[in-house]
C-alpha positions as CSV (number, residue, x, y, z in Angstrom):
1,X,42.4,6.7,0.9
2,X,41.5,3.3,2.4
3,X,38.5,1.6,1.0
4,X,36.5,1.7,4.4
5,X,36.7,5.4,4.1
6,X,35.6,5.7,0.6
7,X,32.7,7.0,-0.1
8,X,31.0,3.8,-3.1
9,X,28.8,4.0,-5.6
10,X,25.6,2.4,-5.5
11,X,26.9,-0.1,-7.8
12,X,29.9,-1.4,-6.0
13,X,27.6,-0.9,-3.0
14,X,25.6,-3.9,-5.0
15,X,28.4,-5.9,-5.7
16,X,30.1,-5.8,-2.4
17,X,26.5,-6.8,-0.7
18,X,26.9,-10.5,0.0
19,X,24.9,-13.5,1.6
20,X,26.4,-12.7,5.3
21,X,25.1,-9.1,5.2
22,X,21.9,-10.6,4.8
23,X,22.2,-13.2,7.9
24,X,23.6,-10.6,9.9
25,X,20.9,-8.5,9.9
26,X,18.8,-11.7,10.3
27,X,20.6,-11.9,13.4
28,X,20.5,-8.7,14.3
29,X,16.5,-8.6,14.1
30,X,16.2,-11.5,16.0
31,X,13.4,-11.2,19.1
32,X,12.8,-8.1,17.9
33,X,10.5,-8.9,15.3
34,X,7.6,-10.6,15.0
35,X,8.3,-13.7,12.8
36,X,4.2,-13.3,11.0
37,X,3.3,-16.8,10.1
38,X,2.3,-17.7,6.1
39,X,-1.2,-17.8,5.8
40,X,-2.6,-20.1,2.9
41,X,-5.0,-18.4,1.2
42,X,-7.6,-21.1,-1.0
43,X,-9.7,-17.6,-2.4
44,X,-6.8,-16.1,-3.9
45,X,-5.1,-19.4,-5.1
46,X,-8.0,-20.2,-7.3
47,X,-8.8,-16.4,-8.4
48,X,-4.9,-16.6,-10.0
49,X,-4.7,-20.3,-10.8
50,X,-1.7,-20.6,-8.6
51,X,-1.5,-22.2,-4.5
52,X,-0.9,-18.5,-2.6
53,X,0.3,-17.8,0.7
54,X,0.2,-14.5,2.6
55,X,2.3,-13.0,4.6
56,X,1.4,-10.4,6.9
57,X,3.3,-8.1,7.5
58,X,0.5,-5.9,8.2
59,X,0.6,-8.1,11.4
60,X,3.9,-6.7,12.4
61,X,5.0,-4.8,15.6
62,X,3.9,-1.3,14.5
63,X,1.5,-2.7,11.9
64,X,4.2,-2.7,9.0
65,X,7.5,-4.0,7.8
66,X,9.2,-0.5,8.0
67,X,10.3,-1.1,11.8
68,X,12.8,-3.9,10.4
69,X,14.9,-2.1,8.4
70,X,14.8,0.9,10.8
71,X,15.8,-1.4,13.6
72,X,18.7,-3.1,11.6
73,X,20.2,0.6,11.0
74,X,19.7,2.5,14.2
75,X,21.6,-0.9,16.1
76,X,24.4,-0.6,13.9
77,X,25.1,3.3,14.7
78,X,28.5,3.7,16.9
79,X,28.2,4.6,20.7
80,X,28.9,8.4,19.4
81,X,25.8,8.3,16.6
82,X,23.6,6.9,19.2
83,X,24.3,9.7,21.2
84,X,23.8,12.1,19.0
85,X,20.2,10.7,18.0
86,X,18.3,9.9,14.7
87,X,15.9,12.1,12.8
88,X,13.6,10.9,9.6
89,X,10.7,12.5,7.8
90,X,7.3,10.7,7.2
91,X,3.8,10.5,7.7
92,X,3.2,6.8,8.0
93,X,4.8,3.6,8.5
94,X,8.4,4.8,8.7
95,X,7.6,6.9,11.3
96,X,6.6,4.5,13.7
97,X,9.2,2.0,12.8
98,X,12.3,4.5,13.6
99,X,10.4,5.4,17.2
100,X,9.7,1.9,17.6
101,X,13.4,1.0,17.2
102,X,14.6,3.9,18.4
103,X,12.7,2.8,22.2
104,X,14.2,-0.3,22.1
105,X,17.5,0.7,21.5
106,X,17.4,3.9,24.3
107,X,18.3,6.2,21.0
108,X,16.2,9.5,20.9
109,X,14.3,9.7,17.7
110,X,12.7,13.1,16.2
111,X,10.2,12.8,13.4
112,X,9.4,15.4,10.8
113,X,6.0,14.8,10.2
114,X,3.3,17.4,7.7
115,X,1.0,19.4,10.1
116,X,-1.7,18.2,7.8
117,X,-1.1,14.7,9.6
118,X,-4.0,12.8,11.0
119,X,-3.8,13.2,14.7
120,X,-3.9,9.2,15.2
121,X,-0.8,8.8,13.4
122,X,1.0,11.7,15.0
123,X,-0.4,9.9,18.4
124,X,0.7,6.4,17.7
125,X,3.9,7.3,16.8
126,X,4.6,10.2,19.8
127,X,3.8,6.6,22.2
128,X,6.6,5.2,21.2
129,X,8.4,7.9,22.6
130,X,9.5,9.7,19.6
131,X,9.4,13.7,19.6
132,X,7.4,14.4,16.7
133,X,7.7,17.8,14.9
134,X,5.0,19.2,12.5
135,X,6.1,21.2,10.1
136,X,4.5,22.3,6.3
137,X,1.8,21.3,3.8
138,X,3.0,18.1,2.8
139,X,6.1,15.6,2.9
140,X,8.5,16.9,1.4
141,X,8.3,20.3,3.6
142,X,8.6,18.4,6.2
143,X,11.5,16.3,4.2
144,X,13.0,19.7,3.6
145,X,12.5,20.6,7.8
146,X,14.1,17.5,8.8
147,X,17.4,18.0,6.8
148,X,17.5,21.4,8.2
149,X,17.3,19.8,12.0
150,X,19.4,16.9,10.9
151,X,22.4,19.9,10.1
152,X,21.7,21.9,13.2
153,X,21.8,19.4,16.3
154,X,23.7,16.8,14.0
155,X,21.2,13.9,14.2
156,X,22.1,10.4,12.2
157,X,19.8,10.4,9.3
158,X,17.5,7.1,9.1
159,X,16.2,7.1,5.2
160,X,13.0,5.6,4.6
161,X,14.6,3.0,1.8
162,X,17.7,4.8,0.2
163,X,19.8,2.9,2.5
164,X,21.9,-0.3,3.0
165,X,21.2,-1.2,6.2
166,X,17.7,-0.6,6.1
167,X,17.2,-2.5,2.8
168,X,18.9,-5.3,4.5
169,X,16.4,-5.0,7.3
170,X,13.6,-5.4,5.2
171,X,14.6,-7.9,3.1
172,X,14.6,-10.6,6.5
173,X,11.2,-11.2,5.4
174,X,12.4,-13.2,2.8
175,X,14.0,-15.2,4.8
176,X,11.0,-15.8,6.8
177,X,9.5,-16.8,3.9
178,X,11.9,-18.9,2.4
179,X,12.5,-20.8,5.3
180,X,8.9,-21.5,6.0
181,X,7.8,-22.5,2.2
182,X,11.1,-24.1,0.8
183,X,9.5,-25.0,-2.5
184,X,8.4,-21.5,-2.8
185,X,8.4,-20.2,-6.5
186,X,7.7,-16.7,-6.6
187,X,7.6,-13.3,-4.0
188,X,5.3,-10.9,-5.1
189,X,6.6,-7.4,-2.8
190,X,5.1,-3.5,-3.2
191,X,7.4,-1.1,-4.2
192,X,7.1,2.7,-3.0
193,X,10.9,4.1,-2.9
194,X,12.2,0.7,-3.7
195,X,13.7,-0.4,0.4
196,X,11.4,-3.0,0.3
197,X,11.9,-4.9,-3.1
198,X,15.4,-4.2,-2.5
199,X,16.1,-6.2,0.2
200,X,13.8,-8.8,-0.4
201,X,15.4,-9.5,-4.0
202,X,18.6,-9.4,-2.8
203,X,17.6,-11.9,0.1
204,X,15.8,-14.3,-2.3
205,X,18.5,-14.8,-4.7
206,X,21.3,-14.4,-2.8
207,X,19.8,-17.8,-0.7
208,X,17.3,-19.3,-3.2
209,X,18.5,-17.8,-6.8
210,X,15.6,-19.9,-8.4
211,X,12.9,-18.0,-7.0
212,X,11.4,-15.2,-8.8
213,X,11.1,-11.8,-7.3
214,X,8.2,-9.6,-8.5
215,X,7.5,-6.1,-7.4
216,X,4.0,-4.4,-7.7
217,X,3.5,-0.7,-8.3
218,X,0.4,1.7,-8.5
219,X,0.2,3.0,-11.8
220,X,0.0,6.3,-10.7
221,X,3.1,6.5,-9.4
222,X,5.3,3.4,-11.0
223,X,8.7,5.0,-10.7
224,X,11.0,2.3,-10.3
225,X,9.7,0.7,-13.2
226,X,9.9,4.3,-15.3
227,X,13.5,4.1,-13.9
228,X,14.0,0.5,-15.0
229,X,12.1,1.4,-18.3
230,X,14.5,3.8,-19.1
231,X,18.4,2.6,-16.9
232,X,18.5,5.9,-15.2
233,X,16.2,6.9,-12.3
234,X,12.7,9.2,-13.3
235,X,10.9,11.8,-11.2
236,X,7.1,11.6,-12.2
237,X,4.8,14.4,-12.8
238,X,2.4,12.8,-10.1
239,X,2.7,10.2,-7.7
240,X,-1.9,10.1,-6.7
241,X,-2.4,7.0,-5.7
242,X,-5.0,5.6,-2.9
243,X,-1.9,3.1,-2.1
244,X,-0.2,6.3,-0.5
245,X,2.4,4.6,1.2
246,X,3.5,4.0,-2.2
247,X,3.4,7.0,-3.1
248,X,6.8,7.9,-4.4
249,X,7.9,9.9,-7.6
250,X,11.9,9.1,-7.4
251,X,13.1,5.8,-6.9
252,X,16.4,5.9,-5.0
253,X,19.8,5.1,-6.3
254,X,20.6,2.7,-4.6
255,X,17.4,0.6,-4.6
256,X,17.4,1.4,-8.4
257,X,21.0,-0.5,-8.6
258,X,19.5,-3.7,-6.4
259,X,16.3,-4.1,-8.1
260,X,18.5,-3.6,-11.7
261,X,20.2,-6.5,-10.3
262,X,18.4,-8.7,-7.9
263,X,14.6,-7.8,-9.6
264,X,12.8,-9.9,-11.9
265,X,9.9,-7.9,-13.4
266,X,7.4,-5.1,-12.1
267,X,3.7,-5.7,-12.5
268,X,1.5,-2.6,-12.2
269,X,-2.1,-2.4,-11.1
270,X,-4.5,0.9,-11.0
271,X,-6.9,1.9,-8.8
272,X,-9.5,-0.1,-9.0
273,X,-7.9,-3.5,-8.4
274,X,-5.8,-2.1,-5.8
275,X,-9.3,-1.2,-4.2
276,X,-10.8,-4.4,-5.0
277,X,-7.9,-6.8,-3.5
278,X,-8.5,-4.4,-0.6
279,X,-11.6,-5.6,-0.2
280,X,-11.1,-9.0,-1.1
281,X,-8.6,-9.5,2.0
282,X,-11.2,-8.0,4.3
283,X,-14.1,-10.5,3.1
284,X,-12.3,-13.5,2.5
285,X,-9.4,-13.3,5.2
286,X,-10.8,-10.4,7.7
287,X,-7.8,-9.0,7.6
288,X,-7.6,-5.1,7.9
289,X,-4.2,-3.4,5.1
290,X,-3.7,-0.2,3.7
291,X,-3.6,0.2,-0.1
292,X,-0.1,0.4,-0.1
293,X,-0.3,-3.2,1.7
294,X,-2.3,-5.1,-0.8
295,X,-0.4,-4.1,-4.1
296,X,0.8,-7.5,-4.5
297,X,-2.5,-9.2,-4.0
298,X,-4.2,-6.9,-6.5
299,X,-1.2,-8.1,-8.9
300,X,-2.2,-12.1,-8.6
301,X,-4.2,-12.6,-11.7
302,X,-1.7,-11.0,-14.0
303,X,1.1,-13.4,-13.3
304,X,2.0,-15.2,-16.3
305,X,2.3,-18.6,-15.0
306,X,-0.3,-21.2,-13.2
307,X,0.3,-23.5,-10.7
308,X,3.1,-22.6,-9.0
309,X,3.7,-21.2,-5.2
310,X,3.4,-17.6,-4.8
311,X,3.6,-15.7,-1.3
312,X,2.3,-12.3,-1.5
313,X,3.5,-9.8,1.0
314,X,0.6,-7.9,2.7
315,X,2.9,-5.1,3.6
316,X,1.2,-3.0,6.1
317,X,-2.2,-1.9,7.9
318,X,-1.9,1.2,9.2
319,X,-5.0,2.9,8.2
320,X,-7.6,5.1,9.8
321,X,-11.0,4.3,9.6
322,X,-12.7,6.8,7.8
323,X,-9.8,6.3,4.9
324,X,-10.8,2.4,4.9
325,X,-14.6,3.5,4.9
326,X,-14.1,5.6,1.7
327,X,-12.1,2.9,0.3
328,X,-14.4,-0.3,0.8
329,X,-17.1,2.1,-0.6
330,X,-15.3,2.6,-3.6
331,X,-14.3,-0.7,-4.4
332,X,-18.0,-2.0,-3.4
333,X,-19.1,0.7,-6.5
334,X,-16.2,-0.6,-9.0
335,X,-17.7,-4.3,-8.5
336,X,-21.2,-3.5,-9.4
337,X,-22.3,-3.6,-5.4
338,X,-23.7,-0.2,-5.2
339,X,-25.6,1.6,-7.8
340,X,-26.8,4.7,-7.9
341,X,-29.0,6.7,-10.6
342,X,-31.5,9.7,-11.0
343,X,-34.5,9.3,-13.1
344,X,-37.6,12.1,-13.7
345,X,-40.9,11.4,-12.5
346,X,-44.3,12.2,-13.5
347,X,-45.5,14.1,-10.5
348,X,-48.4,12.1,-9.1
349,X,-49.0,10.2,-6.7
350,X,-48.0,6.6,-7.3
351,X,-45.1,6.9,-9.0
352,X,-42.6,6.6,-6.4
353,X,-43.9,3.3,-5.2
354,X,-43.6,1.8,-8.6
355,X,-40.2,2.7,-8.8
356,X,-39.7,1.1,-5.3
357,X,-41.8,-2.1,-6.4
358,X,-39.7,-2.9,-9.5
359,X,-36.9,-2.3,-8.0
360,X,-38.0,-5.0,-5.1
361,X,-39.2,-7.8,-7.7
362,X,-35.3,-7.7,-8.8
363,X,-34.2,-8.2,-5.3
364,X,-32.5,-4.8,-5.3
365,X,-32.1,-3.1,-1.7
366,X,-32.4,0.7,-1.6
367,X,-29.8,2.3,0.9
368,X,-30.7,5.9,-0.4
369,X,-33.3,7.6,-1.7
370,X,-33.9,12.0,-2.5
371,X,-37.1,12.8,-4.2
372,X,-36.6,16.6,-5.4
373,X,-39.1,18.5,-7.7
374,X,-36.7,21.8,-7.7
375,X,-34.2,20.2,-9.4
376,X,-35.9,19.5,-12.2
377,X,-35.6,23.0,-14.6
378,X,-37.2,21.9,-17.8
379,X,-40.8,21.0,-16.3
380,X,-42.9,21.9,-13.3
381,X,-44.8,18.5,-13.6
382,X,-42.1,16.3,-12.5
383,X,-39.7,15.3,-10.1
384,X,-36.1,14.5,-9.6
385,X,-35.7,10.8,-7.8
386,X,-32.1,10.2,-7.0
387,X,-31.6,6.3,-5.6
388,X,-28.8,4.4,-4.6
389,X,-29.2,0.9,-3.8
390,X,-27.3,-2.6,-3.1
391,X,-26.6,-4.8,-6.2
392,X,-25.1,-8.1,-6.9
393,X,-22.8,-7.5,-9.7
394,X,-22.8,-5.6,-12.8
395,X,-25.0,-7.8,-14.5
396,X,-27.9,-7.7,-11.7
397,X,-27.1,-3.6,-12.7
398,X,-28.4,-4.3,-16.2
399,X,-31.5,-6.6,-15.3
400,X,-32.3,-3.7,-12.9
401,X,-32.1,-1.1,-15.5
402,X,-33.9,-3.1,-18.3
403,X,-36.3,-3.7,-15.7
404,X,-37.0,0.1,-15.1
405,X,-36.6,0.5,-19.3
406,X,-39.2,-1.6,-19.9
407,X,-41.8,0.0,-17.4
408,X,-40.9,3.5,-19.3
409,X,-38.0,4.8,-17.2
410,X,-35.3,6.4,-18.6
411,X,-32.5,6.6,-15.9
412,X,-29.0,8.5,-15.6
413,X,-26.4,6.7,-14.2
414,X,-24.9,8.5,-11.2
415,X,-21.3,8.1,-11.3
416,X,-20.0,8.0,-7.5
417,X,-16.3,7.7,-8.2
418,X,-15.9,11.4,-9.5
């Protein structure tokens, strides 16, 4: 059996991947994507002690990375897989980058999507000319659906990051990088399935070995580093995580093999500061991501080194509204911006415009307010105020409760995160 028939191993996959697989699909991607510009960042250079530079990638044609690799692997399908057509399964970013490619290249494209899908996305991704089928609960029925189709009508396959040519796709952004910040030190990347990381180790070192390649997960659902943690690749219990596009519970083999390889270290970050860096990017840069697109920013203050360059890929920002509401509230409540607390009054007149005049001497400002006397079981002679209100920071929270202490309230703090 010839070697170009043989089917390799992830590993030999690895060490038959060279520097000219990585130019060629460079070339290949060339017009096609959007080259997204670095963007210094002076806020998030002096929150990590080191000079940072963004890149964008939430900036991208289709608002995300995915459409390179996607691009790089349906233009390298023979006259006869063209033909036939591609088929994935997702629910975000993927999605759009295989119709997106698939247009361009005059390829039909069918995506498995759930049927619990937000209409937007199943729109955005249906203009690109894509025939989108709904199908299940959740991804991986429509996973299971589109392997089903993929058999029947004999569709090429186009894998969300278990793939070479996709990985090699994706990891052009390096080169973006590296060419545009020379002196660069460090990449910090997210990692859901591992495409991502992949490609842009393998890029880095293969062209600039000295550069340090970090990948971010959630800690929720960190399964490249379980798989790292332990040389053979993990499934995790749970993969719930507000970064959903990183919401993976098996790494795949052969990203597992590249980052082995190519990866320096994984940092991981929870909820909150994935929330927080959110926020951050939207303040400082008015920039608009997804949580899945600001794991590396929320990962800046827990590198281990100061002073040095650091781009940090904002991977995508494909996110509906309402998600990016509930999201900013959250973070806004983590930081000590938004308090909320219950507190039983005598009832009598008077008592609620104490309440409001302390809380105005310490420059608190109340966004809600429910005064309820049935709520309260233990006494018909007082009430139930519930307020929420707009703070500084954690310690203005304090001032404001020792404030209300020392005037003889006792309050309950209202925990909005549950």
């Amino acid at each position: 059996m010839s070697d170009e028939k043989k089917v390799l191993s992830p590993a030999e996959i690895v060490e038959r991947t060279t520097i000219a697989d990585v130019y060629r699909a460079d070339k290949q991607l060339a017009g096609i994507v959007k080259k997204t510009k670095l963007i210094q960042s002076d806020f998030f250079s002096e929150l990590s002690g080191n000079e940072v530079f963004l890149k964008p990638e939430n900036m991208q044609h289709t608002g995300a990375f995915k459409l390179r690799g996607a691009y790089n692997k349906i233009s390298h399908l023979t006259d006869d897989e063209r033909k036939r057509g591609v088929i994935t399964a997702s629910a975000g970013n993927h999605a759009q980058g295989v119709a997106f490619a698939a247009q361009k290249l005059g390829v039909k494209a069918v995506i498995c999507m759930p049927a619990t899908t937000p209409i937007l996305k199943v729109e955005a991704t249906k203009a690109y000319g894509a025939e989108v089928v709904l199908h299940g609960d959740g991804f991986d029925d429509a996973y299971q659906h589109s392997l089903e189709l993929c058999k029947a009508h004999g569709y090429v396959y186009v894998h969300p990051f278990n793939d070479l040519e996709v990985l090699l796709g994706q990891g052009t952004t390096a080169l973006e990088i590296i060419n545009e910040l020379k002196d660069v030190d460090a990449i910090l990347v997210p990692i859901g399935g591992g495409g991502f990381a992949s490609g842009v180790a393998l890029a880095t070192k293969v062209v600039s070995p000295t550069v340090k390649v970090i990948g971010v997960e959630p800690e929720n659902a960190a399964c490249m580093k379980a798989a790292l943690d332990a040389d053979k690749i993990v499934t995790l219990k749970s993969s719930d995580t507000v970064a959903d596009g990183c919401a993976v519970k098996t790494a795949g083999e052969l990203t597992f093999a590249f980052c082995r390889k190519y990866l320096d270290e994984i940092i991981t970050v929870n909820e909150m500061e994935i929330m927080s860096a959110l926020l951050f990017l939207i303040e400082k840069h008015k920039l608009i991501a997804e949580g899945a697109g600001v794991l590396s920013l929320a990962a800046l203050n827990k590198l281990d080194f100061k002073g040095k360059k650091v781009v940090a890929i904002v991977s995508g920002g494909n996110i509906d509204i309402s998600t990016l509401s509930g999201l900013i509230d959250k973070a806004l409540i983590a930081r000590g911006r938004i308090f909320s607390f219950a507190v039983q009054l005598p009832d009598k007149p008077g008592e609620l415009l104490n309440i409001a005049k302390i809380l105005s001497e310490e420059n608190a400002n109340v966004v809600k307010l429910d005064h309820n006397q049935a709520l309260v079981t233990n006494s018909f002679k007082k009430v139930l105020l519930s307020v929420t209100i707009e703070t500084h920071n954690q310690e203005h929270i304090k001032r404001i409760v020792r404030a209300l202490n020392k005037h003889g309230y006792e309050i309950e703090k209202i925990d909005l995160l549950r």
